[in-house]
N, C-alpha and C positions, 0 to 999 in steps of 0.2 A: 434727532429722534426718528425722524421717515429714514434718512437713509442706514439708521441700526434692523428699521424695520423692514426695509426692502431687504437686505440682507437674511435676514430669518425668515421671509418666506423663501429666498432663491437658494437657500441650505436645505429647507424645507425640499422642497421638490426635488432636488439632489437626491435628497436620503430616499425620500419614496421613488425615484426610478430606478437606487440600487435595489430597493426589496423587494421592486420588483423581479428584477435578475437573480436576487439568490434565491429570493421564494419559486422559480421556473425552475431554476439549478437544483434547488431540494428535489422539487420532483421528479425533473428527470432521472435523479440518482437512485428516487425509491421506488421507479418504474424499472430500475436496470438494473438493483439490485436482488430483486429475486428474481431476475433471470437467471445473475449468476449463480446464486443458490441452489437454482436448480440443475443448470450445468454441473456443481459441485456433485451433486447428491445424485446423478443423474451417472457418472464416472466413478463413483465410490463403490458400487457393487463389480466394477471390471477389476479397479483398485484392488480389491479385498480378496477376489480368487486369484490373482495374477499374485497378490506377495501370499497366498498359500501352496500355491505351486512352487513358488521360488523356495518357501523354506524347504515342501518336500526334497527339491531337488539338492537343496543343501545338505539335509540328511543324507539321502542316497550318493552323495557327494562329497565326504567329509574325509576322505583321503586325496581328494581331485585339489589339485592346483590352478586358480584361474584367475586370468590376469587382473582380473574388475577385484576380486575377490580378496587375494593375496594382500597383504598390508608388508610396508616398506619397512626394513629394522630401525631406521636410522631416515624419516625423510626432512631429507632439502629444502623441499618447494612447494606450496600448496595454491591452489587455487580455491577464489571466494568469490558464490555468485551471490549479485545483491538484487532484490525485484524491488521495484522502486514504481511509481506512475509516471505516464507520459506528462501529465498536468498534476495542479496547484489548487488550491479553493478546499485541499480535503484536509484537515486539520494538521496536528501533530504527526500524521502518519508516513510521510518521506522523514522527520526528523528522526522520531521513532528507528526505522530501518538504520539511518545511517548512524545513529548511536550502539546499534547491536553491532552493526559492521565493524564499527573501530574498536570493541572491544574486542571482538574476537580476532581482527587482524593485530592486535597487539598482544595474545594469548598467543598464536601462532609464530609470532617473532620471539615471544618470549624463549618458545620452545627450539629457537634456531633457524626457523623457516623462512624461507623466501616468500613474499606473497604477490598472488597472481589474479589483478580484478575482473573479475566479469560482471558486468552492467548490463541491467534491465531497465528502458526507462528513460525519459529522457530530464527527468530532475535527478535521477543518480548520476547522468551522465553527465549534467551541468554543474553539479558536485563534485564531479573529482576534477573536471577541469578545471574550474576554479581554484582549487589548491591545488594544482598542477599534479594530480596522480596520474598515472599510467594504466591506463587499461588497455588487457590483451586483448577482448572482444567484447561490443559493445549491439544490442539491441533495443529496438525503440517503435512505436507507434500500434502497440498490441495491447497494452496494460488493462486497457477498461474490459475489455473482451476478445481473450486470445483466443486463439485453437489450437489444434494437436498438430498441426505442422510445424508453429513454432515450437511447441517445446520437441519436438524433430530436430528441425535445426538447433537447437539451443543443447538440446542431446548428446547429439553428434559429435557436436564441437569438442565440449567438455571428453567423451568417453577419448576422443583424438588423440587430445592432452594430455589424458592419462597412461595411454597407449605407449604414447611418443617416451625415451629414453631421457632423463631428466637432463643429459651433456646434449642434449637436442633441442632444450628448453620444454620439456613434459613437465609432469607436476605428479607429486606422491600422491598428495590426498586433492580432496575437492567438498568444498564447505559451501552449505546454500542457505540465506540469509532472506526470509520469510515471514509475512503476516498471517499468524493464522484466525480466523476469526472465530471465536468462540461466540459472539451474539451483535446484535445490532450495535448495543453500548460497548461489547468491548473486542478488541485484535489487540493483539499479542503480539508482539515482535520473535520469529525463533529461529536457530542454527542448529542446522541436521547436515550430516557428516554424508553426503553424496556416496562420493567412490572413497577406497573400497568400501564394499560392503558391507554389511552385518545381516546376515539374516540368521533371525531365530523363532525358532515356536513361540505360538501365544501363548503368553501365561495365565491365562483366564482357565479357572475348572472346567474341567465338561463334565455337565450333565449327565443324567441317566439315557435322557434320549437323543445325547449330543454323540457324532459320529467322525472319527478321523477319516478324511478320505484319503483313499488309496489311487497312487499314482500308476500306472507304467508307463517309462519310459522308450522310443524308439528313434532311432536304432540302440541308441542306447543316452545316460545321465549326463553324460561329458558333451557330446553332441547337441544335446535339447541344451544344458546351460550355454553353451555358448548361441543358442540361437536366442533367449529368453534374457540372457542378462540386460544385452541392449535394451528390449522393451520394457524391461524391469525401470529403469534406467530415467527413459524415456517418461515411462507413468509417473515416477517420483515428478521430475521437473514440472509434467502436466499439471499432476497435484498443489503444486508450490503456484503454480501460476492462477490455479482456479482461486486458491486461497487467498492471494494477494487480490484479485481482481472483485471479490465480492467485499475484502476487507478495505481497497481503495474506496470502493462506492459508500459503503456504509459511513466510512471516515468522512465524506464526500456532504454525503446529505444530513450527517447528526451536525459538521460545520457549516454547512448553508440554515442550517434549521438555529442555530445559534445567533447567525448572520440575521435573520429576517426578524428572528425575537428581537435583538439588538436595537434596529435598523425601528421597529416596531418603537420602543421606548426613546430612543431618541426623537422621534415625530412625534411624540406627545409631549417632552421634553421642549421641543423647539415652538409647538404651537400653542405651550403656558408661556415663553419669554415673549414671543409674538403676539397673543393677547393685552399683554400687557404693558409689552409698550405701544401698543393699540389705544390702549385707556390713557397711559401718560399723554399722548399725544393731543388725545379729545380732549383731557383734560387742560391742558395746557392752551389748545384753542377756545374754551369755552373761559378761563379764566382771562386771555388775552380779550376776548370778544365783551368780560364782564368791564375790563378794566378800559377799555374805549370809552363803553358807553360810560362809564364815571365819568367819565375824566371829559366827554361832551355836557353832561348833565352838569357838572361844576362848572365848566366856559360859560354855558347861557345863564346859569344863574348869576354871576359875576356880572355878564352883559347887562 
């Protein structure tokens, strides 16, 4: 019985220096997740003028031919970016992504496509190499809190691809695989269709006091789109990476907060089994201790 009971306190203390670790981890997650939030919200008004210029320009542009733009009669090969986190501890949400990814890389085969991975992340990245997938280009160590350099380079790359001749190994289209976080409890896994394009008017009414604005162009439409699509481009990814990074964090700390509830009830859990075999023990010494002194008080009486 001691050694049941040394056991259930050395679990005991176990649990309480995990919770204490994930009750640290919750916090930090919910110290860092409205930063990202605010990062997010902070880039959504550049966001919002930046795709209302682009559709101007597609108006003003709608006999213009442009490479980003143009859609392949018949494509090949597509590429699919995944954003994934560098780390683990955050619930269901690496699992999450990589279930949206395999469906849509199996929509895209369905359709006759080649597919082309692009990883974010280094649990996406420990993911495909574990089932031996092929990735064309792979980045890692940004997820909790990237910048606009990376989605720079992460830009670049992709518009490269598209660029490139598909007997050159380019790619038609280009698919990006996304958390977007709708609120603390819940992210959403989503697939928005990169390159080419689509831009269209919002279709929201306007108002009486609402105002289309008027662009001009210099030197001229053709010129500004090709200087804007990249940064078009560019914003999308930024955008995808803000989303993921606030929707890691949140997944991050509602599973640590899970974690330390858990961790919580198991220590009460462990310190009713430990009480009581606490008692069987006393017990079992205080009836050992009754049944001596019988069993001397019987000797000397006999004596």
């Amino acid at each position: 019985m001691a050694s049941s009971l040394r056991e259930l306190r050395q679990r005991r203390k176990s649990v309480s220096a995990t919770k204490k670790i994930t009750k640290a981890m919750e916090l930090i997650a919910a110290s860092k997740v409205i930063r990202a939030q605010q990062a997010a919200s902070k880039a959504l008004p550049y966001t919002r003028e930046l795709n209302r210029a682009v559709s101007a320009l597609a108006t003003h542009s709608a006999n213009l031919e442009h490479p980003l733009t143009t859609r392949v009669e018949r494509p090949r090969r597509a590429a699919l970016l995944v954003l994934t986190s560098d780390r683990g501890m955050n619930g269901a949400f690496n699992s999450n992504v990589h279930k949206t990814g395999a469906r849509m890389r199996a929509r895209l085969e369905e359709q006759g496509m080649e597919v082309k991975r692009y990883v974010v992340g280094r649990k996406g990245i420990g993911y495909m190499k574990f089932r031996e997938l092929s990735m064309a280009q792979t980045w890692e160590g940004f997820s909790d809190a990237p910048t606009f350099a990376n989605a720079h380079e992460i830009a670049d790359v992709l518009i490269k691809d598209f660029l490139t001749p598909y007997e050159e190994g380019g790619v038609d289209e280009i698919h990006a695989v996304y958390t977007r976080m709708e609120s603390m409890l819940t992210q959403t896994p989503r697939v928005r269709r990169l390159l080419p394009l689509e831009v269209v008017e919002g279709v929201t009414e306007l108002g009486e006091q609402d105002h289309i604005p008027q662009y001009d162009f210099e030197p001229d439409a053709a010129t500004v789109l090709d200087a804007v699509m990249p940064v078009y481009v560019r914003s999308r990814v930024w955008f995808y990476l803000l989303q993921s990074s606030a929707s890691i964090l949140a997944s991050q700390q509602r599973a640590m907060k899970s974690a330390t509830d858990n961790a919580n009830q198991l220590i009460e859990s462990l310190t009713r089994e430990a009480n009581q075999a606490r008692q069987a023990e006393i017990t079992q010494e205080i009836t050992e201790i009754v049944g001596g002194a019988s069993a001397l008080a019987e000797s000397s009486a006999q004596d």
